[in-house]
N, C-alpha and C positions, 0 to 999 in steps of 0.2 A: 262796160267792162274794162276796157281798156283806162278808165281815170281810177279802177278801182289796181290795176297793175301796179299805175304809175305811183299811188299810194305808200304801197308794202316797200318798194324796196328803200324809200326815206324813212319808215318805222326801223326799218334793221339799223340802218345809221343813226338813230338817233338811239337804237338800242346799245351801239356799240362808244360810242360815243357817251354815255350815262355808265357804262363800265368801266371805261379810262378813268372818266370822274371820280368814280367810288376809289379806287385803284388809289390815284394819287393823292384824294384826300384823305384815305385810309394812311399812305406813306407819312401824310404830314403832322397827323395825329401821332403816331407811333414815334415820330421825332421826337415831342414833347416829352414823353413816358421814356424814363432811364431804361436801359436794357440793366435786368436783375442775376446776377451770376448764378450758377445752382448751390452753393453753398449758402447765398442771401439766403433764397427760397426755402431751403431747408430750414435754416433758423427761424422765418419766419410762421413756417408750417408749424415746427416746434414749440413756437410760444402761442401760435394760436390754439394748437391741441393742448398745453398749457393751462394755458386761461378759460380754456372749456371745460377740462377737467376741476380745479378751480370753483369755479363758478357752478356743476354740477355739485360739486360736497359743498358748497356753501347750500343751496337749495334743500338738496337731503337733511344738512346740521338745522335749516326752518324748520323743515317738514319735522322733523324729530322734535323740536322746539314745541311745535305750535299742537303736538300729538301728544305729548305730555301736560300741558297746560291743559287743552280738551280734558283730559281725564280727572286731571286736580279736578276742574271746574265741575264736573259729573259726582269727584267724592263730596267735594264742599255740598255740593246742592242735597246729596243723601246725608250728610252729616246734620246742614240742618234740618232738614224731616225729621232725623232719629233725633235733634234736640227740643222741636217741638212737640212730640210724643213724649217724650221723657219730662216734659215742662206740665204737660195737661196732665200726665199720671201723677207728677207730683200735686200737684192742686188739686184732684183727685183724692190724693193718698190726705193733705191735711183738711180737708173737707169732713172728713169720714172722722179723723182726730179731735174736732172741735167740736163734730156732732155726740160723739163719746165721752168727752170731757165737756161737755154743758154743764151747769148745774143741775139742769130737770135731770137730765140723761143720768147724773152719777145719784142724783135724788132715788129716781124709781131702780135703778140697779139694786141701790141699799136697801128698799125695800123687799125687791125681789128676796135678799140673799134674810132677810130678816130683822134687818137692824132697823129703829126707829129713832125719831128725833129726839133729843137731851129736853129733857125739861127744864134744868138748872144748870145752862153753861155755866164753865168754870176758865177765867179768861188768866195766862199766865202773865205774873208781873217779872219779869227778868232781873227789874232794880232792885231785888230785897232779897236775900240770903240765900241763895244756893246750899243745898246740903249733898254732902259727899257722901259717898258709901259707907267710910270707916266713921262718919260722924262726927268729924270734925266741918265747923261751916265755915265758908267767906262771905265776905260780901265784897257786892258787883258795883262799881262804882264809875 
């Protein structure tokens, strides 16, 4: 018991002793560092709330930026859906045009409606005398 006495009271000295320490080398730090007047500080407070405000509406003017482009990007992609719909319907629509306009196709129509083949076409010559209404002719030359 007694070496455990003799112990504690060189802990408190070496405790007091390690608080000079800090003490003084806390002093010699603080040397280095200007002392800042309160009007420095203010200014400096000032352009740091500055530069944060700043730097907040610059991030908003992204976020705005990149929230509009989002949505283009959303109209572009249903623009083209609705231009490949509108592309099959038209291929569609001349599908149906060309099966109507066949030959067979307009063939048996004219049949349907009654009308039959020419037995003796009659094929126009363009190059030989046009006749006018009042009867008087040219010719085509």
């Amino acid at each position: 018991m007694a070496a455990l006495n003799s112990i504690a009271p060189s802990r408190a000295s070496s405790r007091s002793s390690r608080v000079k320490l800090v003490e003084k080398s806390t002093g010699v730090l603080l040397k280095l560092v200007p002392s800042i007047s309160t009007k420095a500080q203010e200014t400096h407070r000032f352009f740091a709330i500055f530069v944060s405000i700043l730097t907040g509406i610059g991030f908003l003017v992204l976020l705005a930026i990149n929230i509009l482009l989002a949505q283009d990007a959303f109209t572009l992609s249903e623009l083209k859906t609705e231009a490949k719909i509108v592309a099959d319907q038209r291929e569609a629509i001349n599908r149906q045009i060309e099966a109507v306009s066949s030959p067979s196709a307009l063939a048996r129509q004219a049949k349907e409606l009654g009308m039959r083949p020419s037995e003796s076409p009659v094929f126009l010559n363009l190059d030989e005398t046009v006749k006018v209404a009042n009867g008087l002719g040219s010719k085509r030359g």
